[in-house]
Structures are given as C-alpha cells and as structure tokens.
N, CA, C and O atoms as a DFTB+ gen file, in Angstrom:
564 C
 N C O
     1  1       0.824      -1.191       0.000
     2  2       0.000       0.000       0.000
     3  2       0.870       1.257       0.000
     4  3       0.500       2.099      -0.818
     5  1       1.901       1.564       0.704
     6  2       2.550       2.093       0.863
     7  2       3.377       2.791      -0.484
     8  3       3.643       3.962      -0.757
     9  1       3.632       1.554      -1.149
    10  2       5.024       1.478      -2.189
    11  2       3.608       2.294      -3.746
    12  3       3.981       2.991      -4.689
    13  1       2.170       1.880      -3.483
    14  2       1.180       2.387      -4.433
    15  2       1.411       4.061      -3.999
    16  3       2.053       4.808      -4.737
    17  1       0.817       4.515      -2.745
    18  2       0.956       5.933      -2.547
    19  2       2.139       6.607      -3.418
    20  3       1.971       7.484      -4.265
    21  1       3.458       5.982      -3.013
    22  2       4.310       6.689      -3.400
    23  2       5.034       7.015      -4.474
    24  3       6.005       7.758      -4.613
    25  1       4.046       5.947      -5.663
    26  2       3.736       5.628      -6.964
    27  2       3.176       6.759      -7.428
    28  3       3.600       7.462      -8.345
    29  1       1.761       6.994      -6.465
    30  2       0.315       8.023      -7.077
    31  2       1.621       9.565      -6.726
    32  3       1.854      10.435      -7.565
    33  1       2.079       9.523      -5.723
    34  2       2.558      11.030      -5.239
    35  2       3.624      11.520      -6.375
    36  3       3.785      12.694      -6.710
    37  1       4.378      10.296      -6.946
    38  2       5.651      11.062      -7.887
    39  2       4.700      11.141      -9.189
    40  3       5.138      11.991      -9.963
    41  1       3.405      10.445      -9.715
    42  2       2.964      10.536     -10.329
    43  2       2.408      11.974     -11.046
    44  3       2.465      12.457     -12.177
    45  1       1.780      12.419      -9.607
    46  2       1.372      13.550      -9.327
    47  2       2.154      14.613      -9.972
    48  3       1.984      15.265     -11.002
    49  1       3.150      14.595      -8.973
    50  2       4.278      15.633      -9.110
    51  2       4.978      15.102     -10.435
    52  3       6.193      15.212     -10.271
    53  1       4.673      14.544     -11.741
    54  2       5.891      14.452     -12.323
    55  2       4.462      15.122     -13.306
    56  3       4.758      15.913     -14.202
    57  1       3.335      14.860     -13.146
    58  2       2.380      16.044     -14.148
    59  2       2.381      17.142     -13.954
    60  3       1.878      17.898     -14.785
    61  1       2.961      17.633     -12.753
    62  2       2.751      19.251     -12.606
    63  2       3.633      19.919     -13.593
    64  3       3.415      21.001     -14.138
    65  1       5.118      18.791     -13.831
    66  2       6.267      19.648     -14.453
    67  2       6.699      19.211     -15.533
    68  3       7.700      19.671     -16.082
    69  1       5.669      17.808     -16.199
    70  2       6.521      17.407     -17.888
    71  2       5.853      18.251     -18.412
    72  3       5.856      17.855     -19.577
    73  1       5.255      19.169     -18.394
    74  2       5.251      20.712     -19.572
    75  2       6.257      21.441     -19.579
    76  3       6.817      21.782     -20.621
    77  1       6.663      21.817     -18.306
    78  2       7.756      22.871     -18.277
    79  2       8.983      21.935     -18.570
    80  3      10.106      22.420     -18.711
    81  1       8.735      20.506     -18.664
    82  2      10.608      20.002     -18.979
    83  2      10.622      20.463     -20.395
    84  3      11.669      20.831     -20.926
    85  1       9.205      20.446     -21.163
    86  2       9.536      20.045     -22.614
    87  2       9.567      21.915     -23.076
    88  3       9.793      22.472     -24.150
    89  1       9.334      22.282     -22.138
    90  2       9.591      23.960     -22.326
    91  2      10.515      24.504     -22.570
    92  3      10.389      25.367     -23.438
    93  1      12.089      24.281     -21.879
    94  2      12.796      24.647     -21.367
    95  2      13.959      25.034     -22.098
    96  3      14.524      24.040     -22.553
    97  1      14.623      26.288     -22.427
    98  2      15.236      26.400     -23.634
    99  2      16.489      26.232     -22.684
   100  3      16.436      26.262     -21.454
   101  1      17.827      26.016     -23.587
   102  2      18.892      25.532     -22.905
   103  2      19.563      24.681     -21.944
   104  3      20.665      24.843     -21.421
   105  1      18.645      23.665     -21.783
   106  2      18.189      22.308     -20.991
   107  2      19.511      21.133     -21.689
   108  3      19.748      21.105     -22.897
   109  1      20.095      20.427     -20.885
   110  2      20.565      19.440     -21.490
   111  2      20.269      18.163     -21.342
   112  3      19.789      17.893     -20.241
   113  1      20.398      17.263     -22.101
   114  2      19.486      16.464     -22.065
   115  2      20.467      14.866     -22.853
   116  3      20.757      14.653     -24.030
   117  1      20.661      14.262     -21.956
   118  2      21.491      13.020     -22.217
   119  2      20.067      11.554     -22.863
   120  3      18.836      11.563     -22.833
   121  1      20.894      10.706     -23.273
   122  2      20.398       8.941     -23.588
   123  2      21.029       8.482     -23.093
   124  3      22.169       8.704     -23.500
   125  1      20.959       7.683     -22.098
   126  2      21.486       6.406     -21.795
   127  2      20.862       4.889     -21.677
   128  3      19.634       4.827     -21.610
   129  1      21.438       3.943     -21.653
   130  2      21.170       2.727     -21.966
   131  2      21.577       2.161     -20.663
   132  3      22.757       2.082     -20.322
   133  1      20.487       1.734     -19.872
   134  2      21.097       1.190     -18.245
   135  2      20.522      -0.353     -18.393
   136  3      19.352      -0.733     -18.448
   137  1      22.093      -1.321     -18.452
   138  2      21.957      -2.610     -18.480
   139  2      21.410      -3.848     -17.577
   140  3      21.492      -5.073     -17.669
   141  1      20.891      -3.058     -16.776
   142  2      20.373      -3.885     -15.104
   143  2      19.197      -2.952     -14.212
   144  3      19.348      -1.735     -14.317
   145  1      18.380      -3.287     -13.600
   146  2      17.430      -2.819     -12.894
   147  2      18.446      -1.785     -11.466
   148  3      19.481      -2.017     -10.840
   149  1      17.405      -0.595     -11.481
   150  2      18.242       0.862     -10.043
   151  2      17.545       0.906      -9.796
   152  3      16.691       0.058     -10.053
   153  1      17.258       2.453      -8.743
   154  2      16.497       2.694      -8.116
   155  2      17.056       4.047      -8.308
   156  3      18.178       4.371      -8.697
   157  1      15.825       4.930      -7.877
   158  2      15.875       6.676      -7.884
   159  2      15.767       6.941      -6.999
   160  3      15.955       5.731      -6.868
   161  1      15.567       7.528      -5.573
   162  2      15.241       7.443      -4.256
   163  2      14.405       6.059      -3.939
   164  3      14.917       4.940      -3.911
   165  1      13.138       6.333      -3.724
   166  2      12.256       5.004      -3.454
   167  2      11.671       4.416      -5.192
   168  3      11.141       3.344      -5.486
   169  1      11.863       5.050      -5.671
   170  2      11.456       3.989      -7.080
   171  2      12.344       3.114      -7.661
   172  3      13.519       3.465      -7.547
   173  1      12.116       1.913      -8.347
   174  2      13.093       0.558      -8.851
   175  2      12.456       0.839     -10.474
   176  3      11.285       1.102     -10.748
   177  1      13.375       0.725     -11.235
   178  2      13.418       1.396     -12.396
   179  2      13.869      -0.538     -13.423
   180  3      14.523      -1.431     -12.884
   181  1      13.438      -0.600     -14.470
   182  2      14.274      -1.982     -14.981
   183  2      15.286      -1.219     -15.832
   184  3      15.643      -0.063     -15.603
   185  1      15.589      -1.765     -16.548
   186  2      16.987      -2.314     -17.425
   187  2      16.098      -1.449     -18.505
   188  3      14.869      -1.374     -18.497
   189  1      16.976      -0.821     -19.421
   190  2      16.359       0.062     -20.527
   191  2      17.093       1.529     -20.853
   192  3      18.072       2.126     -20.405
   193  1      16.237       1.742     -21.719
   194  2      16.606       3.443     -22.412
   195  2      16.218       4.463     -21.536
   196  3      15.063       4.578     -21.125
   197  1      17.001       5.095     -21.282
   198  2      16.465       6.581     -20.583
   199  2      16.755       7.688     -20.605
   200  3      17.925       7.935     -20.312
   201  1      15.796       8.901     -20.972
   202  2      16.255      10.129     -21.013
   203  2      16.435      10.894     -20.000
   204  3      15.434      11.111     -19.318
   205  1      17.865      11.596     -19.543
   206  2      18.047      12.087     -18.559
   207  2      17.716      14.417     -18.898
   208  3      18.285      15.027     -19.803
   209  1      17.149      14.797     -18.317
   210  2      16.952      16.135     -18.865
   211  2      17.144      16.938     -18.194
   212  3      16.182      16.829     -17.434
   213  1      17.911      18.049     -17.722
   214  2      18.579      18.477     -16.729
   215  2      18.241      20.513     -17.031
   216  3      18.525      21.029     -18.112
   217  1      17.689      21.251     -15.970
   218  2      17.901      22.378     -16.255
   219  2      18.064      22.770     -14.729
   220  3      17.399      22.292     -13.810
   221  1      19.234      23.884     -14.598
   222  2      20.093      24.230     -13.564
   223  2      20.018      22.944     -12.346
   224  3      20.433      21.915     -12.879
   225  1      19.580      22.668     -10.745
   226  2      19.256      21.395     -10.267
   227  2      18.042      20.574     -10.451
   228  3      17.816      19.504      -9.885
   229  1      17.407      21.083     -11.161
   230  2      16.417      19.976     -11.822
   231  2      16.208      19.158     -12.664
   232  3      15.925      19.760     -13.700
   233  1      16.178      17.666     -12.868
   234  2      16.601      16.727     -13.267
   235  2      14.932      15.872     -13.687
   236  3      14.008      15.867     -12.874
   237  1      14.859      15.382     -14.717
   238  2      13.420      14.865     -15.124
   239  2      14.244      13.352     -15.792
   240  3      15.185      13.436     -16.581
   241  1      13.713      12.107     -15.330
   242  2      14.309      11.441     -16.013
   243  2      12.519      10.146     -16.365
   244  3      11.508       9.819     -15.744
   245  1      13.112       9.895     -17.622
   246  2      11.819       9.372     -19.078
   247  2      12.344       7.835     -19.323
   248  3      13.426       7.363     -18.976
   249  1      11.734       7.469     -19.717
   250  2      12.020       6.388     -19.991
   251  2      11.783       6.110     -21.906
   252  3      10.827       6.679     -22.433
   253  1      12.550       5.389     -22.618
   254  2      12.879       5.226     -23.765
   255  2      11.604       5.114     -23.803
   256  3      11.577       5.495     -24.973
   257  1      10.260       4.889     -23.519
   258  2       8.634       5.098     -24.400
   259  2       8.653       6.420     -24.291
   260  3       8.172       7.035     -25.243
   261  1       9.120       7.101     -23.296
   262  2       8.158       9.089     -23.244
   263  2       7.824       9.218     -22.112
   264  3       7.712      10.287     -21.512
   265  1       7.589       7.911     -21.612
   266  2       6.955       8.138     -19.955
   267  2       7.706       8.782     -19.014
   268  3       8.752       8.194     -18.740
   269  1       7.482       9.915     -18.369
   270  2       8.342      10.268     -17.296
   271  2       8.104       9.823     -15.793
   272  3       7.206      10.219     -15.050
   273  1       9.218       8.810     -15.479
   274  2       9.461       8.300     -14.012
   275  2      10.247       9.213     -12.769
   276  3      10.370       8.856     -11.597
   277  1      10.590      10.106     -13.199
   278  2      11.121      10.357     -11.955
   279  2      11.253      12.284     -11.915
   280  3      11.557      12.811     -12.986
   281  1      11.063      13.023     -10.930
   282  2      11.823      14.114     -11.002
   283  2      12.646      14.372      -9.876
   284  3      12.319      14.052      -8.733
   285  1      13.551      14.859     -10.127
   286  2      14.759      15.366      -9.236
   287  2      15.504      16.597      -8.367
   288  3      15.524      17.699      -8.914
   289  1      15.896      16.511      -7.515
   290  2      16.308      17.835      -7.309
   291  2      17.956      17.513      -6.743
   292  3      18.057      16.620      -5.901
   293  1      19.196      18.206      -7.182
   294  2      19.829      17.705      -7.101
   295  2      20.829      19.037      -6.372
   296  3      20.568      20.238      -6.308
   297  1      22.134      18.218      -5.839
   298  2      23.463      19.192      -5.374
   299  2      24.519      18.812      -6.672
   300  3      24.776      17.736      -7.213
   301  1      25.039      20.294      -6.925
   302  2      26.160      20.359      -7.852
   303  2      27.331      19.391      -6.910
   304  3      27.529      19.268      -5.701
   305  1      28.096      18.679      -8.398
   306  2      29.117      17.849      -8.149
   307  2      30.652      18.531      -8.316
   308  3      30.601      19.661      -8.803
   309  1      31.484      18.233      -8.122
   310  2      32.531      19.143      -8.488
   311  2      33.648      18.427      -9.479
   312  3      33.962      17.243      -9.356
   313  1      34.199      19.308     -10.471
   314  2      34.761      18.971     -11.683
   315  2      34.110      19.119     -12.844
   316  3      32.896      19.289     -12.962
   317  1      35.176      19.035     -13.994
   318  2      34.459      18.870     -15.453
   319  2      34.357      17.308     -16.057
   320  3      34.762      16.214     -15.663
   321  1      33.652      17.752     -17.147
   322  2      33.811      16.402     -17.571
   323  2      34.138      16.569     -19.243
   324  3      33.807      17.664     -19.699
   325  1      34.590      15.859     -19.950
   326  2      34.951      16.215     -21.279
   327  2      33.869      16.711     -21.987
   328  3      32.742      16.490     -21.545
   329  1      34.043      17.464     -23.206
   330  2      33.294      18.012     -23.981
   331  2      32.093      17.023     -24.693
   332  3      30.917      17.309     -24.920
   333  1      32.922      15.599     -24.991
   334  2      32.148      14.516     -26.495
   335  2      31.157      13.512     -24.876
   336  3      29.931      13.472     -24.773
   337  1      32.108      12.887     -23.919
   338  2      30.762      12.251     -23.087
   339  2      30.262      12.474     -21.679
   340  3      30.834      12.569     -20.593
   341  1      28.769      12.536     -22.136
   342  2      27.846      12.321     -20.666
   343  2      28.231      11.304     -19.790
   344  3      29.196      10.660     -20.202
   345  1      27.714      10.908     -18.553
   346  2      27.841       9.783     -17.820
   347  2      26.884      10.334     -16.854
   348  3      26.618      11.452     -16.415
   349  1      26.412       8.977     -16.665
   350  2      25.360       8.363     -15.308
   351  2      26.466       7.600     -14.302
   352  3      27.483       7.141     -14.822
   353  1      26.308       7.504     -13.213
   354  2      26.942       6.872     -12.289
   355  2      25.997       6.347     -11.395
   356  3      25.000       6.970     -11.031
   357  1      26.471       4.523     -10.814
   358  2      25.596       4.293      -9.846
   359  2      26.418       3.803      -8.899
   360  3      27.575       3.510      -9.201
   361  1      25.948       3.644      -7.629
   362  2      26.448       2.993      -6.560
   363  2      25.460       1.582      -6.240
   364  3      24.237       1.532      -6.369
   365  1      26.264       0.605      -5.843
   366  2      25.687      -0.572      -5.992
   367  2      26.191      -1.303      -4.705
   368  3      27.359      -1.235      -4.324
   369  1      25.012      -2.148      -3.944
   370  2      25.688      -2.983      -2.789
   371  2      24.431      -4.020      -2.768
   372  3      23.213      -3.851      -2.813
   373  1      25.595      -5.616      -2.648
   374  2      24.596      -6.533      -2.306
   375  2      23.844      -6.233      -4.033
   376  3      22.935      -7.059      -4.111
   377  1      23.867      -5.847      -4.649
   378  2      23.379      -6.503      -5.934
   379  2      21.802      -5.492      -6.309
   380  3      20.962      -5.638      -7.197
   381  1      21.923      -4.423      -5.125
   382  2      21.507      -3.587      -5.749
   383  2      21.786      -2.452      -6.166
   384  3      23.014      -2.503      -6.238
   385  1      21.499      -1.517      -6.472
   386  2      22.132      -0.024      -7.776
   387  2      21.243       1.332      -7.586
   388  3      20.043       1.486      -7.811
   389  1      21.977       2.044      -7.217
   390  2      21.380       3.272      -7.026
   391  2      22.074       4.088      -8.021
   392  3      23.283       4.073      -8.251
   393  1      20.590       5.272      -8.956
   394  2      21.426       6.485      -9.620
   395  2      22.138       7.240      -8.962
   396  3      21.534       7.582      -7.946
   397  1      23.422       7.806      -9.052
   398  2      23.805       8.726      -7.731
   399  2      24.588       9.676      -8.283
   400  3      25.116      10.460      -7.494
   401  1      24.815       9.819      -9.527
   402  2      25.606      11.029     -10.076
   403  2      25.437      11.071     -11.618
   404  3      25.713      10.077     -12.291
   405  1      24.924      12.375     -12.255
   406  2      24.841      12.265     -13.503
   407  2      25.505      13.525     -13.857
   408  3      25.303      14.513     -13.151
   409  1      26.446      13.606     -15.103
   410  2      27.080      14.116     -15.601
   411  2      26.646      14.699     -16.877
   412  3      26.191      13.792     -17.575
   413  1      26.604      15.659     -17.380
   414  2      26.913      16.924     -18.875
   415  2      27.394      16.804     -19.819
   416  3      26.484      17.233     -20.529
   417  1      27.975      16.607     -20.325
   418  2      29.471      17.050     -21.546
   419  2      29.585      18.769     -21.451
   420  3      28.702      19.600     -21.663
   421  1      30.609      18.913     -21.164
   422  2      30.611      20.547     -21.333
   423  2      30.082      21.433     -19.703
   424  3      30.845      22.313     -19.305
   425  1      29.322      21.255     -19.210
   426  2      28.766      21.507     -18.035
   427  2      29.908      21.817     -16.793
   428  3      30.594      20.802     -16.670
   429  1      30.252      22.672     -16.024
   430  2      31.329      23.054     -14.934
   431  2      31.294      22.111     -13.748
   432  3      32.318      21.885     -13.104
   433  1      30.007      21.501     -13.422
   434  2      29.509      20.491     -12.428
   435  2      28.984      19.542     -12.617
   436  3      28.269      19.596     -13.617
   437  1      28.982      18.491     -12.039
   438  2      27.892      17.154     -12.364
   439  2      27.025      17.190     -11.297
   440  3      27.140      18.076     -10.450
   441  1      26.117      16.293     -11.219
   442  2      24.671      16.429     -10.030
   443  2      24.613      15.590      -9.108
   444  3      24.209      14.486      -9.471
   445  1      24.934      15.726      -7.762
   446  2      24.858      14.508      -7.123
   447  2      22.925      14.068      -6.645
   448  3      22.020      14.897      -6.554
   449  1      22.839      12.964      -6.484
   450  2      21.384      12.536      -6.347
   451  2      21.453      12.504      -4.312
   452  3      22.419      12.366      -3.562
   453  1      19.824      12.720      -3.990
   454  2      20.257      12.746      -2.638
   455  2      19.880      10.991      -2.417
   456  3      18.944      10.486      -3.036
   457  1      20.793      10.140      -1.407
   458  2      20.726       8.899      -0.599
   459  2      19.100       8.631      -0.190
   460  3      18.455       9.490       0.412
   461  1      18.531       7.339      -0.592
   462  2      16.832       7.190       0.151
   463  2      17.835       6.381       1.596
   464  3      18.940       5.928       1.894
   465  1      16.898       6.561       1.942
   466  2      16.908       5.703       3.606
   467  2      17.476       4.310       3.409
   468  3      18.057       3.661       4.279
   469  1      17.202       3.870       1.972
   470  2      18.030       2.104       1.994
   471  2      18.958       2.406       1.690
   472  3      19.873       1.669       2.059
   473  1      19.182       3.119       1.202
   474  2      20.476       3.108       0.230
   475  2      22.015       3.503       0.984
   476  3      23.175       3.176       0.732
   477  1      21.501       4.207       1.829
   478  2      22.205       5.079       3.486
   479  2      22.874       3.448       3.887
   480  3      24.007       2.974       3.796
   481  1      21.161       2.739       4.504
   482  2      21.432       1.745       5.086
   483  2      22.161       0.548       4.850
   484  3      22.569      -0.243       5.700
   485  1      22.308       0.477       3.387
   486  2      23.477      -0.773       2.530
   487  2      24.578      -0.310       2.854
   488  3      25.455      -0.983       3.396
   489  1      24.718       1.388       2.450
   490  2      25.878       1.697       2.667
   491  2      26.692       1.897       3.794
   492  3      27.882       2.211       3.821
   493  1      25.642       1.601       5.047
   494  2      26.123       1.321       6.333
   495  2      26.619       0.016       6.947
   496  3      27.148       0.069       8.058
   497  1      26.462      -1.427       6.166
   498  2      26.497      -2.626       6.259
   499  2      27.890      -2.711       5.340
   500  3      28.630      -3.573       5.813
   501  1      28.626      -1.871       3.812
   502  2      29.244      -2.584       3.441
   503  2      30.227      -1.362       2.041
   504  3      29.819      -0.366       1.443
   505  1      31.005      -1.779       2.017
   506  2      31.848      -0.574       1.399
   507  2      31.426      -0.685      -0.846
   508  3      32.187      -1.131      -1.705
   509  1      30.287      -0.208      -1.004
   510  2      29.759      -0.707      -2.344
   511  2      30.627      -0.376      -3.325
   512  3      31.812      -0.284      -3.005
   513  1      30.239      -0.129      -4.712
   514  2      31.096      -0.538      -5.654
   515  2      30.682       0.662      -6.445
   516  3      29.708       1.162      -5.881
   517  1      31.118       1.531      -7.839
   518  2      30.722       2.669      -8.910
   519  2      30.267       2.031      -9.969
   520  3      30.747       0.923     -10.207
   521  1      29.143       2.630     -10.928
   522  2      29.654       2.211     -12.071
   523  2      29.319       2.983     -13.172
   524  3      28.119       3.257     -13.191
   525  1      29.906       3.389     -14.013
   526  2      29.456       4.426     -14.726
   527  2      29.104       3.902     -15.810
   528  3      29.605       2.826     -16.137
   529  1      27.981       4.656     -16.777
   530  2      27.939       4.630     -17.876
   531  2      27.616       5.607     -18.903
   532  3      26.841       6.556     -18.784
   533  1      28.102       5.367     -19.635
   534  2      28.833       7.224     -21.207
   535  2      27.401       6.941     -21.680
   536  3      27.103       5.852     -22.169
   537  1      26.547       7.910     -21.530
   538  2      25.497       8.353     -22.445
   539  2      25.779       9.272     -23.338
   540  3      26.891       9.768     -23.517
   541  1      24.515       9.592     -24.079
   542  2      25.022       9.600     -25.509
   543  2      24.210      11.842     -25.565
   544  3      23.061      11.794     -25.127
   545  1      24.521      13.056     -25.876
   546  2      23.965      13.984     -25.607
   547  2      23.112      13.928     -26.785
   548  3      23.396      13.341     -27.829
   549  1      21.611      14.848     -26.444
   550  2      20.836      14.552     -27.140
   551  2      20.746      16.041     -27.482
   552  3      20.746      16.850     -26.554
   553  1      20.667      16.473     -28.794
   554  2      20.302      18.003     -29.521
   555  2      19.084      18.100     -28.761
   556  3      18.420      17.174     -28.297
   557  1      18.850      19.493     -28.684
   558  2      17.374      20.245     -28.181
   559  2      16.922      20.727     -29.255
   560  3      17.506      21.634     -29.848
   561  1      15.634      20.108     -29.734
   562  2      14.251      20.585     -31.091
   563  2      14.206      22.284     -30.586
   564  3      13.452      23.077     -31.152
C-alpha cells in the first residue's frame, strides 16, 4: 500500500512539471542505456533506455517510451567532464544499484542525487562498488 501511494505522489508531481521540462530552452538532455534494474530514491526502475533532462538542479528522467518516471532535485558535483561524453553513475551494494551522479558534456559540475533511507542503510552494512555509464547527448528541437 505504501510502495502504491508513493507511486500516485511522484505521479502527481511528475504532471505538474513534464510541460515545463519540454519547455525549457537551454536544458541538457542526455540517452542512456542502463543494463540492469536501479532505483531513484524510493522507485526501482528496470533495465532500458532513458532520457536524462537536466535544467540548472532539476533533473526529469523518461524512460525510452516518453513516460516520465522520476523528477529530481539535485546538489552540484565538483569537476568537469569532457566536452564529447555524458555519464550516469551508480552505486551498488549486495546486488543492488542506485542512480547517484549524472554528468553533462561541457557543463562546470555534475549532479549529485540525494541517498533514500536504503540506500544510506546498505551503505552502512558494506563498502559498495561505482559504475558508470557514457550516455550519448541529445540536440534540443
């Protein structure tokens, strides 16, 4: 019951703002291809295409149909990253995977994601693992 609410609530909140994502002039906006099932705070996401869409800390991430699963609010990361690739980063323990840093091409900062309550808690049981993956930047229509 619980895991439904919190289904209906991001639901909610992710209609208030896929107008203004698709609004947004100067927005960047990555593809990536994530080979194994994550998680976003409390949501579990599968294996698939996803569009990551980013304007100043706000973060909208779609899934390769259009559907938007998740919105974000994020803390700047520190460093650059090369001009040609994006990257997603996850942290993983015990065999599960959290999004936890997504990266620009070109951009002065990357985004860190904030920790859900499990994810704290794995990482309190056991020293987890990175893993990145080079998405691909997507032109803005």
């Amino acid at each position: 019951m619980r895991t439904l609410r919190n289904i209906a609530a991001a639901v909610l909140m992710l209609g208030s703002v896929v107008g203004s994502a698709h609004g947004q002039s100067g927005t960047a906006k990555i593809k990536v291809t994530v080979p194994f099932q994550f998680s976003i705070g409390e949501t579990t996401l599968s294996a698939g295409q996803y569009f990551i869409t980013s304007s100043d800390n706000k973060m909208w991430v779609q899934e390769g149909s259009g559907r938007y699963v998740a919105q974000l609010l994020t803390h700047a990361g520190s460093g650059k990253i090369s001009e040609r690739n994006s990257r997603v980063t996850f942290d993983c323990y015990f065999g599960e995977c959290f999004l936890s840093q997504i990266w620009f091409s070109g951009q002065d900062a990357g985004h860190k994601l904030p920790q859900s309550k499990h994810q704290v808690e794995l990482a309190s049981k056991a020293h987890g693992q990175q893993f990145a993956l080079l998405g691909t930047t997507k032109p803005q229509s």
